[in-house]
N, C-alpha and C positions, 0 to 999 in steps of 0.2 A: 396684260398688265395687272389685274386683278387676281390671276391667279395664288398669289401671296395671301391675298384674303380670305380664299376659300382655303388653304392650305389651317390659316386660325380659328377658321368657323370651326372645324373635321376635328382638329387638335381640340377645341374648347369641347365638343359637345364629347370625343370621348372621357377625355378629363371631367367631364360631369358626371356623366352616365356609365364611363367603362368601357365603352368602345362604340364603334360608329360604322353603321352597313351603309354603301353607296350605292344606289339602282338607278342606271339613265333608262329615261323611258323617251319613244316617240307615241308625245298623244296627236298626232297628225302635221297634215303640210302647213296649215296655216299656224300650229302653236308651235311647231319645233320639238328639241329634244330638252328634256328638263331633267334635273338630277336630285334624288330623293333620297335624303339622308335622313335615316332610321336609328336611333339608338334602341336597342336591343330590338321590340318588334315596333315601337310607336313610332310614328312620322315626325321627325322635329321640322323640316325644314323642305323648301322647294325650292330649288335654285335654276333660274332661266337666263346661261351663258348669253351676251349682250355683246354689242362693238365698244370696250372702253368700261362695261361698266358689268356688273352680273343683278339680275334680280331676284333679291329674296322673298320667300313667299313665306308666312308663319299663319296660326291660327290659336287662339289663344281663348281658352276656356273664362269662366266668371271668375276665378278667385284668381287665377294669371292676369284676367285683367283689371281686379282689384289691386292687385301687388303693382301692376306698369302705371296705373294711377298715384298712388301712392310711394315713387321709386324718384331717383334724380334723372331718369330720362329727359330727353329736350320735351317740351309743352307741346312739339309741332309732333311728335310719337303719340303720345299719350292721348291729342284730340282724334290724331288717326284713329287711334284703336278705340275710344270712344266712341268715335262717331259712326264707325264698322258697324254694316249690317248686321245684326246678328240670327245664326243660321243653328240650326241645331251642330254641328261641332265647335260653333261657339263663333270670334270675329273675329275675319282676317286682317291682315293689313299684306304689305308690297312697300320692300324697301330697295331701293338705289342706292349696290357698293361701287364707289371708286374712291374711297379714300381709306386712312387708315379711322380716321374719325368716324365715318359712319360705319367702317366694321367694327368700331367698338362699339356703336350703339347697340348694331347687328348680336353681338357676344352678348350681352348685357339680355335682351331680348330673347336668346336662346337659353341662359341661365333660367331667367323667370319661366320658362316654356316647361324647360327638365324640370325645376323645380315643384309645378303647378300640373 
């Protein structure tokens, strides 16, 4: 059912960046297969196919996440990514798509990503 989602994630991030390389990976039995969407060589994105829902994975450097601070995202994004550990490639967050609402958040978050 989500499938639609992921079809705008692929659409936006080429339309950002120019095109969009997709690699499924199996990192084991207990994590499953995950699919990693690459604009040109950088990692924009981790997608963990779900029953009902898919889970995106981002990671978002300092001044990406000055701009998600500072952007109209929901308050309930922005303390995530706040509140994200921060690891040397910077803080992640994990978002739940099954709407068309949170793929726009989802889009809005991968803009700042390419952008940053």
């Amino acid at each position: 059912d989500t499938y639609q989602y992921l079809e705008q994630v692929k659409s936006e991030i080429t339309k950002a960046s120019g095109g969009v390389i997709p690699e499924w990976k199996h990192y084991g039995q207990k994590s499953g297969w995950t699919l990693k969407l690459y604009a040109k060589k950088r990692n924009i994105l981790f997608v963990t196919p779900c029953h009902g829902f898919f889970l995106a994975s981002l990671v978002f450097g300092d001044r990406a996440v000055d701009a998600i601070i500072q952007s109209t995202l929901p308050d309930s994004i922005k303390q995530e990514v706040f509140a994200a550990p921060k690891y040397a490639e910077g803080r992640g967050i994990r978002l739940e798509v099954n709407s068309q609402e949170q793929c726009g958040v989802l889009l809005e978050l991968i803009r700042v990503k390419i952008m940053f």
